[in-house]
C-alpha positions as CSV (number, residue, x, y, z in Angstrom):
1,X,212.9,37.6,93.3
2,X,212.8,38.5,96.8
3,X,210.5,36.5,99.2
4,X,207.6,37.8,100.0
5,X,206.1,38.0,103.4
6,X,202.0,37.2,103.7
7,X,200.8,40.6,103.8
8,X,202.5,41.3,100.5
9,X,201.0,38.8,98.9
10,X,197.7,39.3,99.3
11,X,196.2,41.0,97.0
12,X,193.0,43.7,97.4
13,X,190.4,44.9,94.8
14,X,189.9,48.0,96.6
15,X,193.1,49.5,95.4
16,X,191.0,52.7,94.2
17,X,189.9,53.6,97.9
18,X,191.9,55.6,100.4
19,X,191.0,54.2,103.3
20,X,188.5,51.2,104.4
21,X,184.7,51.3,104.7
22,X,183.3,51.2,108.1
23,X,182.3,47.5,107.2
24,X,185.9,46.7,106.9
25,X,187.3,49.0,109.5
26,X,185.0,47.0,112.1
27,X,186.0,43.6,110.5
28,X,189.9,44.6,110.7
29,X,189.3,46.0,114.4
30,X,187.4,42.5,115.3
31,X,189.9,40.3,113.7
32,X,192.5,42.1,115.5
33,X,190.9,41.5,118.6
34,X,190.6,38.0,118.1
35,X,194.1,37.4,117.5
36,X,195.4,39.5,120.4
37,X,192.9,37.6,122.6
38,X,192.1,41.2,124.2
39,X,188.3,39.9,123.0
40,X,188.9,37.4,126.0
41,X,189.8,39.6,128.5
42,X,186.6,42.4,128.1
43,X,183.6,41.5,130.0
44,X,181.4,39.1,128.3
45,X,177.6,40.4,128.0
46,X,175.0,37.7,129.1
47,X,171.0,38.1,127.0
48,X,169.7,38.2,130.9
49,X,171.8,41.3,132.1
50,X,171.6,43.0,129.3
51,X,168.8,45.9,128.7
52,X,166.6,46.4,125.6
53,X,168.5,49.1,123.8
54,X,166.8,51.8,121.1
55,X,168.4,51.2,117.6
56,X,170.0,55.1,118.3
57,X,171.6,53.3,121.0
58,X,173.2,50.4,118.7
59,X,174.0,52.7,115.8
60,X,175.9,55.0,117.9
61,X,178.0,52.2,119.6
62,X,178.9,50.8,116.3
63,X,180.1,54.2,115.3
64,X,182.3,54.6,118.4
65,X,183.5,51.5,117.5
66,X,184.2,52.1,114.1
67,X,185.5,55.8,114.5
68,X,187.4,55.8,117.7
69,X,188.5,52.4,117.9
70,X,190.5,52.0,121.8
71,X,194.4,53.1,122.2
72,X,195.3,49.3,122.3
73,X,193.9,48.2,118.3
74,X,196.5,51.0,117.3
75,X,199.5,50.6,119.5
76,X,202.2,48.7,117.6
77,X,204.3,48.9,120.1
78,X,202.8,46.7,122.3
79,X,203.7,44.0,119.6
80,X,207.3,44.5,119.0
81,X,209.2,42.1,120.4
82,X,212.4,44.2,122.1
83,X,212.8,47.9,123.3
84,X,214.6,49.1,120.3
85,X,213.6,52.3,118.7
86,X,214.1,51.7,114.6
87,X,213.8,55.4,113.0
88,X,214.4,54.8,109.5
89,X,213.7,58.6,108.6
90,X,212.6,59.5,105.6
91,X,214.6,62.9,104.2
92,X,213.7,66.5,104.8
93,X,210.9,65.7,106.9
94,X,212.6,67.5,109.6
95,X,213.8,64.3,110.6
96,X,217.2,66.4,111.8
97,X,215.2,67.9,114.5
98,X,213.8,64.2,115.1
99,X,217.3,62.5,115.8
100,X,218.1,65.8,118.1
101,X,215.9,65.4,119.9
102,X,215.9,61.6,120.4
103,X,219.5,62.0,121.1
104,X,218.0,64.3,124.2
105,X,215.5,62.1,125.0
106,X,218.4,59.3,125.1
107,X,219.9,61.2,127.9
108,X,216.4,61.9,129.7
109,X,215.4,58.7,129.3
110,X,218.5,56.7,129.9
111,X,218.2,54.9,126.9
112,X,221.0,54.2,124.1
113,X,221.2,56.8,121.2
114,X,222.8,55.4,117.7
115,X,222.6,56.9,114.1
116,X,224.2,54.9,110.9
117,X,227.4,57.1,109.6
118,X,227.4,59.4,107.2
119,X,228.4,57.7,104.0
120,X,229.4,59.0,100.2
121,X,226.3,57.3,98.8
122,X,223.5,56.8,100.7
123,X,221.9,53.2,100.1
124,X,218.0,53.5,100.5
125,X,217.3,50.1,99.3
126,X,219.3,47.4,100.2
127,X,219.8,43.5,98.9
128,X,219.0,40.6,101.4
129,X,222.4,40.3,102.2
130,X,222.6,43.9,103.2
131,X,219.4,43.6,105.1
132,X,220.4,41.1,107.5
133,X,224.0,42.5,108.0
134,X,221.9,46.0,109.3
135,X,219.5,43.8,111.0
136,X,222.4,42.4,112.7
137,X,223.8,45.7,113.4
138,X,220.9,47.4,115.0
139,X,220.0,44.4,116.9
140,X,223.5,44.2,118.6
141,X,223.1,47.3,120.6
142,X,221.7,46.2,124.1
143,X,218.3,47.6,125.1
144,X,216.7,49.9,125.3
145,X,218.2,51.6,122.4
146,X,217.7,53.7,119.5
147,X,218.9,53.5,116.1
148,X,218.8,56.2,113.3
149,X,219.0,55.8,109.5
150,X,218.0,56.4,105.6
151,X,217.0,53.5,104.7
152,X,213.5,51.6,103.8
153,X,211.6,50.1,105.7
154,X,213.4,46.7,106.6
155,X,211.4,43.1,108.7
156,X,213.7,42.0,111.4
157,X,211.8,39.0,111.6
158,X,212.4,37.8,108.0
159,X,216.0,37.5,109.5
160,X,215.1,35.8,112.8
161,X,215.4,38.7,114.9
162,X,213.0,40.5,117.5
163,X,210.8,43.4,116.0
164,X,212.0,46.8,116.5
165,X,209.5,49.6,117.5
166,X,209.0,51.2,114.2
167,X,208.9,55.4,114.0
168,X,208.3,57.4,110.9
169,X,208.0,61.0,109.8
170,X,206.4,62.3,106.5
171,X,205.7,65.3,105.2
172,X,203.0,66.9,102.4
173,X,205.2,65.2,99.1
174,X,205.4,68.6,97.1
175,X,206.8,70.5,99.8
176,X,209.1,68.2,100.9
177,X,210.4,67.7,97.1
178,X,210.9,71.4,97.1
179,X,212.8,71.1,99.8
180,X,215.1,68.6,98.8
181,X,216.0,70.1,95.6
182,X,217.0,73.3,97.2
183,X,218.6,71.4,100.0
184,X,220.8,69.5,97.6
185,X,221.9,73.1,96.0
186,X,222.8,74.9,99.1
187,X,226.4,76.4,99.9
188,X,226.6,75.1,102.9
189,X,225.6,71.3,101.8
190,X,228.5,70.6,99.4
191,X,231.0,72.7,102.1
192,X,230.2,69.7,104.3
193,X,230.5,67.0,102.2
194,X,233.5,68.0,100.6
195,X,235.0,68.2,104.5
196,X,233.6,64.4,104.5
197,X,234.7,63.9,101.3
198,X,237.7,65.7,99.8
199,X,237.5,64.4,96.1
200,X,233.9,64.9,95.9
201,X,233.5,66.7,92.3
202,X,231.9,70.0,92.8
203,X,228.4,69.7,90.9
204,X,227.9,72.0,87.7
205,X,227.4,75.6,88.2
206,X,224.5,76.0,85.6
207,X,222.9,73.2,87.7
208,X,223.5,74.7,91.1
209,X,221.5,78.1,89.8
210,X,218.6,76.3,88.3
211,X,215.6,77.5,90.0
212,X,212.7,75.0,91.0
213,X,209.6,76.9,88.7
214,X,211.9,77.1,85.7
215,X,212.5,73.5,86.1
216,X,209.0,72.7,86.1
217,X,208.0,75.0,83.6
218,X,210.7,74.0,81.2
219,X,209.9,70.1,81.3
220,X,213.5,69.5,82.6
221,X,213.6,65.9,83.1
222,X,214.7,66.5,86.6
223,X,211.5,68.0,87.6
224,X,209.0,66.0,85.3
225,X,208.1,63.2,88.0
226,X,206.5,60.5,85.8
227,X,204.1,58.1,87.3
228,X,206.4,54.7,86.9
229,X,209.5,55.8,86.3
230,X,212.2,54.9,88.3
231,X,215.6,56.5,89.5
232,X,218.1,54.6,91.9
233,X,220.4,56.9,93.7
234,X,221.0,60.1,96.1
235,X,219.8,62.6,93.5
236,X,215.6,60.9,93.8
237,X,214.0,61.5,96.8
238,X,210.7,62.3,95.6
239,X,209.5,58.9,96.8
240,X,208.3,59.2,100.1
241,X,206.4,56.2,100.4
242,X,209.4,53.7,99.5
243,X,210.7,54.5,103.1
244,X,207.6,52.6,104.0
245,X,206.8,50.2,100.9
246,X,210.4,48.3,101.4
247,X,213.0,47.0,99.2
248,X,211.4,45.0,96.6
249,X,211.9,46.1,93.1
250,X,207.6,46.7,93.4
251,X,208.4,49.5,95.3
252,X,210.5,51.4,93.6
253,X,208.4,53.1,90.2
254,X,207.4,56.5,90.9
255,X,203.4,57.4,92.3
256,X,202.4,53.6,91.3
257,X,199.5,52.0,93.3
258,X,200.9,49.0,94.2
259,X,203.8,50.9,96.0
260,X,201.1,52.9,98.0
261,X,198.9,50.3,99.2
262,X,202.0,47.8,100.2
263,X,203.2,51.7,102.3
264,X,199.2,51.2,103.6
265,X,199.7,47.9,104.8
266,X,203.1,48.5,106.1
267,X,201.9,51.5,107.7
268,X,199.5,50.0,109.9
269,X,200.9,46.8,111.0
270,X,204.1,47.7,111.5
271,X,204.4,51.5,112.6
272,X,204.0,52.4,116.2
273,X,203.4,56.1,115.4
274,X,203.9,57.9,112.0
275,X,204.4,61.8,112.9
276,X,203.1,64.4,110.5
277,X,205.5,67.4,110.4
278,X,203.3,69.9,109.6
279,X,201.7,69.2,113.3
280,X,203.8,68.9,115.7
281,X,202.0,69.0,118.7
282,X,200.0,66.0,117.4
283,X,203.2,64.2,116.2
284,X,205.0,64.6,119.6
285,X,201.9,64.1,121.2
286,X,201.0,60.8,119.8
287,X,205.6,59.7,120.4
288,X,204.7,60.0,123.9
289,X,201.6,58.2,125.2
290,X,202.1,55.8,122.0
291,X,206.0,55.2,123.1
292,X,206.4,56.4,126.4
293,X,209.6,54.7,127.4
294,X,211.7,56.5,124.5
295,X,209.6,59.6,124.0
296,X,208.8,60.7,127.6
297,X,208.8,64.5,127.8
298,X,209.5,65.2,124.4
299,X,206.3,67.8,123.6
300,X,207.6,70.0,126.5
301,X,211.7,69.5,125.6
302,X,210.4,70.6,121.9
303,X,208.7,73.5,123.0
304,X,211.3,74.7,125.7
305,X,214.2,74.2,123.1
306,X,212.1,75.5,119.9
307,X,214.6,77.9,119.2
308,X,217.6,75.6,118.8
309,X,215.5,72.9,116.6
310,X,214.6,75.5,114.4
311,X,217.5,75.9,113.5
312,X,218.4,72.8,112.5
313,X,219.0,72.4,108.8
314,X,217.3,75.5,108.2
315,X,218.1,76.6,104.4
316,X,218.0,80.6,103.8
317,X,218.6,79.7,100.0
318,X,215.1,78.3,99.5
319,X,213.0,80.8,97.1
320,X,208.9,80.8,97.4
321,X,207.9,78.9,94.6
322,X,204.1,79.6,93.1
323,X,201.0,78.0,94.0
324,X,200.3,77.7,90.6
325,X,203.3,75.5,90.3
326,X,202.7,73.5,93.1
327,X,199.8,72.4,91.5
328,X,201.4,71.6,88.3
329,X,203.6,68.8,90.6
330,X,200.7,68.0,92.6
331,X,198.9,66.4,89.3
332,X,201.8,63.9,89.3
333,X,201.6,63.0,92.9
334,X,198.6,61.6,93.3
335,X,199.6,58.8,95.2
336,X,202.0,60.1,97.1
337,X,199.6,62.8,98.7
338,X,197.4,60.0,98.9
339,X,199.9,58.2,101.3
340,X,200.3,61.8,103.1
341,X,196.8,61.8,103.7
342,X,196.6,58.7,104.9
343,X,198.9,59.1,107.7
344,X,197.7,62.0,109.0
345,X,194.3,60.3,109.0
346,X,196.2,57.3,111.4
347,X,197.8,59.8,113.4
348,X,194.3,61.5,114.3
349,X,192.7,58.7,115.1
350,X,195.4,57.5,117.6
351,X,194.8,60.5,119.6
352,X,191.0,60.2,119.6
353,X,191.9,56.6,120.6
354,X,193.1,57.6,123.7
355,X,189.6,58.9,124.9
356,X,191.9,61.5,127.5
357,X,191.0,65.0,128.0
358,X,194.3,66.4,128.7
359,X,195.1,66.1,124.9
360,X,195.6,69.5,124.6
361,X,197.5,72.2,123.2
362,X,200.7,72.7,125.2
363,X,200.0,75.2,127.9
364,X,200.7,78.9,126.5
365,X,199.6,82.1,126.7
366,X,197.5,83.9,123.7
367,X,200.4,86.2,122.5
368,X,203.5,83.1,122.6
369,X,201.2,80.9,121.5
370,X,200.8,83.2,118.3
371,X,204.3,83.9,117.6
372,X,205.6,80.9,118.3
373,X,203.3,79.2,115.8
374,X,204.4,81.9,113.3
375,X,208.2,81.3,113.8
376,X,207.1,77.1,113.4
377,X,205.4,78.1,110.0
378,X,207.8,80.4,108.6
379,X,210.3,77.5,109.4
380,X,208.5,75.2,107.3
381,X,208.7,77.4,104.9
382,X,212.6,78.0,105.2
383,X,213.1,74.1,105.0
């Protein structure tokens, strides 16, 4: 079995909670502060200087504390140990757009800009040994640098090397499976990997005209997503929180607790920023002041150039699919939304961390504002 590292192997009895209490939140934020010694460096109160205070006074400090806890308890990135970007990007979570604009960014910026190749079989999990050789790999570019990849999330310290500034994008799970089985049917997706490819099989025809609501409807086993079950290979994406959980055998059965709370834990000590895509103004916004050496500019790039990323990847061959069988899917990803949720949750409460007024909307009049939000949506939709 693969070694563990400590925060895997404790074990909570609060698996049946979202997110901590405010007990634990201001425990977490206090032990955090103890280890970072940034408890050292505020000023110290002394019983003489300080002045009576009305138990308003004290509850509503406590909840400031609690709710809004200050920009440095939630910067990761302040911890890593070398200025390279990791984006191990989870798939169709616009994560196209992403590297485009990263490799943008890595001209801006003047900072290196590497993605991994594009390979027959994409590898999501990998053995040891196939950890350390991509350790290895991403570690030999000099900084700062960037490197892009499918792949789950992977400790470069368990291999003796520097911690990487880990980036992440997910997306609401039912949507984003959706997309992924449309995306894998497309025209234009098996014209480009049989140019990568040449003896790539074309798939089966019946297969490629199989609509998403009849697959749910008929109990194909393709679109039954059982808790548990699991399903090595390019053709299972439904998994978004693997990208997070990592590569032990744990991770891998479908919408299973253990998996989401090991994403949790993940999540929060090891992610600098995890962006949501359906905000992208508080993804983008949250890159830059979080990450500011990599991810300088990038809100105004995305909005000057929001023509050309919305394009990207943009699939005409995606149908609407029904509410009502959204919800049927939603049933089985409990979890998995669960993990959604939570991330947006952490990406909120970074920007109230900040405790800046200029967190704002970008700058734009009534009338673009309004159809440039509607072009954004109905390119959701589209992808």
């Amino acid at each position: 079995m693969m070694k563990s590292t400590e925060w895997e192997r404790v074990q909570t009895d609060r698996t049946e909670h979202a997110y901590a209490s405010a007990q634990e939140f201001k425990e977490a934020l206090e032990a955090i502060r103890r280890n970072t010694g940034a408890e050292r460096s505020k000023p110290q109160r002394t019983l003489e200087a300080e002045m009576p205070r009305s138990q308003e006074e004290i509850e509503r400090e406590l909840i400031d504390e609690v709710s809004i806890p200050e920009p440095w308890e939630l910067n990761n990135t302040a911890r890593s140990e070398i200025e390279l970007l990791f984006f191990n990007r989870v798939p169709k979570v616009g994560s196209q757009t992403f590297m485009e604009l990263l490799r943008r960014l890595a001209i801006r910026n003047q900072f290196g800009f590497h993605r991994d190749a594009v390979q027959r079989v994409e590898t999501i999990r990998l053995a040891p040994a196939d950890q350390q050789i991509l350790v290895s790999l991403v570690s030999a570019h000099p900084p700062p640098a960037s490197y892009i990849k499918h792949v789950c999330y992977t400790n470069f310290t368990r291999f003796g090397y520097p911690s990487p500034i880990y980036v992440n994008v997910v997306r609401d799970p039912v949507e984003r499976v959706i997309s992924w089985y449309y995306y894998v049917r497309a025209p234009w997706y098996y014209v480009e990997r049989k140019r990568a490819f040449p003896d790539l099989p074309l798939p089966d025809p019946a297969w490629l005209k199989k609509d998403f609501e009849t697959c749910v409807l008929s109990g194909d086993r393709e679109c039954r997503y059982v808790e548990g079950e699991t399903h090595e290979g390019i053709g299972d994406h439904r998994r978004q929180t693997l990208f997070f959980c990592g590569h032990e055998p744990q991770c891998t059965p479908f919408n299973s607790n253990e998996a989401l709370q090991r994403a949790k834990r993940v999540v929060e000590e090891q992610y600098a920023v995890v962006g949501v895509l359906e905000d992208m103004n508080a993804t983008l916004l949250a890159f830059e002041r979080y990450i500011p050496r990599f991810f300088q500019g990038a809100l105004r790039l995305y909005w000057e150039e929001l023509n050309t990323f919305n394009r990207i990847n943009r699939n005409a061959f995606k149908p609407p699919v029904s509410e009502a069988v959204k919800q049927i899917v939603r049933a089985n990803f409990t979890r998995e939304i669960e993990f959604y949720e939570f991330c947006k949750q952490r990406l909120y409460t970074q920007l109230r961390a900040l405790r800046d007024p200029s967190i704002a909307l970008p700058l734009l009049t009534t009338t673009t504002r309004k159809s440039v939000q509607t072009e954004l949506h109905d390119n959701y939709l589209r992808t």
